[in-house]
Every structure is written in structure tokens, then in C-alpha cells.
Residue frames as qw, qx, qy, qz and C-alpha x, y, z in Angstrom:
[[0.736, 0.356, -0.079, -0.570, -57.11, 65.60, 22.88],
 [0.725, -0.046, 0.686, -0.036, -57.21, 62.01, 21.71],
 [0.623, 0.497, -0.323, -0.511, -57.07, 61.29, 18.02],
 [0.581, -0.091, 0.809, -0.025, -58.11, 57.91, 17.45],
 [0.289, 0.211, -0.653, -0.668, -58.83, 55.68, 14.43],
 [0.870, -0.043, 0.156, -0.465, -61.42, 52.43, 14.10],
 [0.025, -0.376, 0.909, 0.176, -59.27, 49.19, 13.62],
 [0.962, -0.065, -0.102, -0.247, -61.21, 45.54, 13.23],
 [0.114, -0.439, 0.842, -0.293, -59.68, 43.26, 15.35],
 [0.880, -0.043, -0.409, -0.239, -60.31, 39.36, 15.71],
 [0.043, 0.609, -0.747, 0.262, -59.40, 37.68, 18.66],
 [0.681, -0.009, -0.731, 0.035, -59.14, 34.69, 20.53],
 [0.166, -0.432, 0.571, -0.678, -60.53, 34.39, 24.16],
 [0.144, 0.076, -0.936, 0.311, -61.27, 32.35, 27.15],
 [0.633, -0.273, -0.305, -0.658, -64.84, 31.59, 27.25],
 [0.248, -0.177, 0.882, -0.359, -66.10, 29.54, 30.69],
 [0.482, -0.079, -0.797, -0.356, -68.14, 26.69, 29.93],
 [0.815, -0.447, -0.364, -0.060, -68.69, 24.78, 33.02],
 [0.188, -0.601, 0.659, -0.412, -67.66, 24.59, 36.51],
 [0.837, 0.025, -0.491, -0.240, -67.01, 20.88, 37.63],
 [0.555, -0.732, 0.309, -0.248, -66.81, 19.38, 40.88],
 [0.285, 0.560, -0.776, 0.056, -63.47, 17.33, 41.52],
 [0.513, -0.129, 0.732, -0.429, -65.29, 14.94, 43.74],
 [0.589, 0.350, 0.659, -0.310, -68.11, 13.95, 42.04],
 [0.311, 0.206, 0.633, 0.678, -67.66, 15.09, 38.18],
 [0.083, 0.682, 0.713, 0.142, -71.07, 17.00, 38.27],
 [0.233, 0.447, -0.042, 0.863, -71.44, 20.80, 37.54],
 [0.149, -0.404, -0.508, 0.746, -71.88, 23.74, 39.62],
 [0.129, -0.013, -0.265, -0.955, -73.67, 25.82, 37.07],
 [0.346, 0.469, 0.783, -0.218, -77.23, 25.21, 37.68],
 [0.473, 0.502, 0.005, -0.724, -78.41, 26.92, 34.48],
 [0.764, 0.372, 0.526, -0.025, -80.07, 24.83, 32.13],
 [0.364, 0.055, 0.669, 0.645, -78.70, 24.77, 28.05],
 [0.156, 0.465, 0.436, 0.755, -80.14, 27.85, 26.19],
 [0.124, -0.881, -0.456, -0.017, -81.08, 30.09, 29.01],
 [0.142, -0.960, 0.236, -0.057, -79.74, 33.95, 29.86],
 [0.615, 0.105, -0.506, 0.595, -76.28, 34.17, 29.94],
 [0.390, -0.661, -0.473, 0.433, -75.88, 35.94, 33.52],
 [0.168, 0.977, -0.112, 0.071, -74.97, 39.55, 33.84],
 [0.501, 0.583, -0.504, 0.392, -71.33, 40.25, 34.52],
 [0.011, -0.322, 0.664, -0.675, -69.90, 39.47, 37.75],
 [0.778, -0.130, 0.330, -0.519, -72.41, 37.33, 38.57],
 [0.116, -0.429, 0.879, -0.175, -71.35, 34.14, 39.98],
 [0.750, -0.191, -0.086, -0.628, -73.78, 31.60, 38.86],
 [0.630, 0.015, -0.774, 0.061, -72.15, 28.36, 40.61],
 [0.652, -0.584, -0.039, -0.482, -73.44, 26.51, 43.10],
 [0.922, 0.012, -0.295, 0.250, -70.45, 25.17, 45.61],
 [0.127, -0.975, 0.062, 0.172, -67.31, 26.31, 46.66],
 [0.604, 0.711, -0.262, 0.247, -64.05, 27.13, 45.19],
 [0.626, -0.712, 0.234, 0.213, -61.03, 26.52, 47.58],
 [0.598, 0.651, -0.356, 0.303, -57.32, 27.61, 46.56],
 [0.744, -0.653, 0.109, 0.094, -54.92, 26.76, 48.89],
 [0.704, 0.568, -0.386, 0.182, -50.77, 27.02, 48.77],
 [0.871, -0.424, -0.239, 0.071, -48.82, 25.02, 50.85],
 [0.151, -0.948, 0.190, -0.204, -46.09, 26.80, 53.41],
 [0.166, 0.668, -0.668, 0.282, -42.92, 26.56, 55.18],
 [0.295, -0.236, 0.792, -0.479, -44.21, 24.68, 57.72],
 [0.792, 0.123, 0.037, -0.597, -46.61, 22.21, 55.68],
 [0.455, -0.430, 0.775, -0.084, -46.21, 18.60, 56.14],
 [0.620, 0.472, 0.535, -0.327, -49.00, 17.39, 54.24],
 [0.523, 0.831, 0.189, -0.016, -49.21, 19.40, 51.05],
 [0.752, -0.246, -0.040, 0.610, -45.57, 20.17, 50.21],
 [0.274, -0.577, -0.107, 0.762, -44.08, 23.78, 49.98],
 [0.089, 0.391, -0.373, -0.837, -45.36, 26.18, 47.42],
 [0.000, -0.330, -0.909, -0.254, -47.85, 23.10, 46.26],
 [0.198, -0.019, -0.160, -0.967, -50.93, 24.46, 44.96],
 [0.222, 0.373, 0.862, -0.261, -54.44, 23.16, 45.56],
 [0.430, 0.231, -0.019, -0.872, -57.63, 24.38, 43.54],
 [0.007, -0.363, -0.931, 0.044, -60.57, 22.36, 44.16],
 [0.488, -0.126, -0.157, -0.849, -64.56, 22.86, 43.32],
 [0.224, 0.474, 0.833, -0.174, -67.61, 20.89, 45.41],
 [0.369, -0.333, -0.477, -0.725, -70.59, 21.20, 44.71],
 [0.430, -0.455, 0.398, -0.670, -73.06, 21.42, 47.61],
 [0.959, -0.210, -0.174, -0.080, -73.86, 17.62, 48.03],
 [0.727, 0.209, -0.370, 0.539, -70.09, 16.72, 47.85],
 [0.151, 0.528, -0.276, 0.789, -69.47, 19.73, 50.43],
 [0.849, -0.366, 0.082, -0.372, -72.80, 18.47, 52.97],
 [0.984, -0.130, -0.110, 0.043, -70.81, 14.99, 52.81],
 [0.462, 0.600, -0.328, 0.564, -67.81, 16.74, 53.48],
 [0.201, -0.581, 0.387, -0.687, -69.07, 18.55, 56.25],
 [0.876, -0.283, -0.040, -0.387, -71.30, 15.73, 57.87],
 [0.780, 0.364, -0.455, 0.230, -67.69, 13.40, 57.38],
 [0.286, 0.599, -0.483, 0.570, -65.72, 15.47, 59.83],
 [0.578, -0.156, -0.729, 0.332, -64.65, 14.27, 63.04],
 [0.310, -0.448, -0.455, 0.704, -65.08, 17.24, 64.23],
 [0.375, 0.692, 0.532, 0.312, -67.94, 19.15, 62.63],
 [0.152, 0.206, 0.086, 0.963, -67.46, 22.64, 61.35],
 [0.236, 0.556, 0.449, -0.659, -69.73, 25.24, 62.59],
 [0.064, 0.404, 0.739, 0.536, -72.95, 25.76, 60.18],
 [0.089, 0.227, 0.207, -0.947, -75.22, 28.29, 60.52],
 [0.506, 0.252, -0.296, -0.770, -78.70, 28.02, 59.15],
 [0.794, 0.066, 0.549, -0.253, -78.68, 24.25, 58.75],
 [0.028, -0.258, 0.826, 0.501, -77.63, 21.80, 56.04]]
């Protein structure tokens, strides 16, 4: 059996605002200023999130360096379209 009590509690927590793209400055959130928040666990940016941490054998990025970057889909099209070799796409940009 459980015996519990009611407490009030105040607390302080992390509230997301905005997602912003490191390229360009411009969010990923495409909801407009006073509509639904979403449900939980729903993801409402539009872009993508890359985390990356750099290894034993990285030349580039040095060892244990961290990366976390956000496009947004323009910045991410002019990404892909950039490459010297283009990434496979499916569907079509």
C-alpha cells in the first residue's frame, strides 16, 4: 500500500521556444503565434537536426568535438543541390 500526502510544488523548467536554423537564422517551427500547442511527442519542425562527435580517426572535426546543427529545408535543398557529388533523394526536391 502507498500512503501518500498532496505537497504544492513550484518549479522551474525548460520550455522550447523556437528551433533556429544555424545557416540562415530562420525557424523551423512553422506554427504561427497563438495557435495549438502540439500534442506531446510531436515534432513540429520543419528541417533536420544533425549531432555528430568527432573520432579517433577524425581529421577535420577534432576528437570528441561535438557538432549540433539545425537547417531548415531551403538551407538543406542548397545543401543538397551544392554537393559535388549529389546525395541520393527520393521523391524530388
Amino acid at each position: 500500500m502507498n500512503k501518500t500526502h498532496e505537497e504544492f510544488r513550484t518549479e522551474v523548467i525548460e520550455v522550447l521556444d523556437d528551433v533556429i536554423c544555424n545557416k540562415c537564422g530562420l525557424t523551423l517551427n512553422p506554427r504561427r503565434p497563438g495557435e495549438k500547442e502540439p500534442e506531446i511527442g510531436y515534432d513540429p519542425t520543419y528541417g533536420v537536426h544533425i549531432e555528430y562527435t568527432g573520432g579517433d580517426r577524425s581529421y577535420h572535426i577534432g576528437d570528441q568535438a561535438r557538432v549540433d546543427l539545425h537547417l531548415c529545408e531551403p538551407c538543406l535543398k542548397a545543401l543538397c543541390e551544392s554537393c559535388g557529388v549529389q546525395p541520393t533523394i527520393t521523391g524530388g526536391l
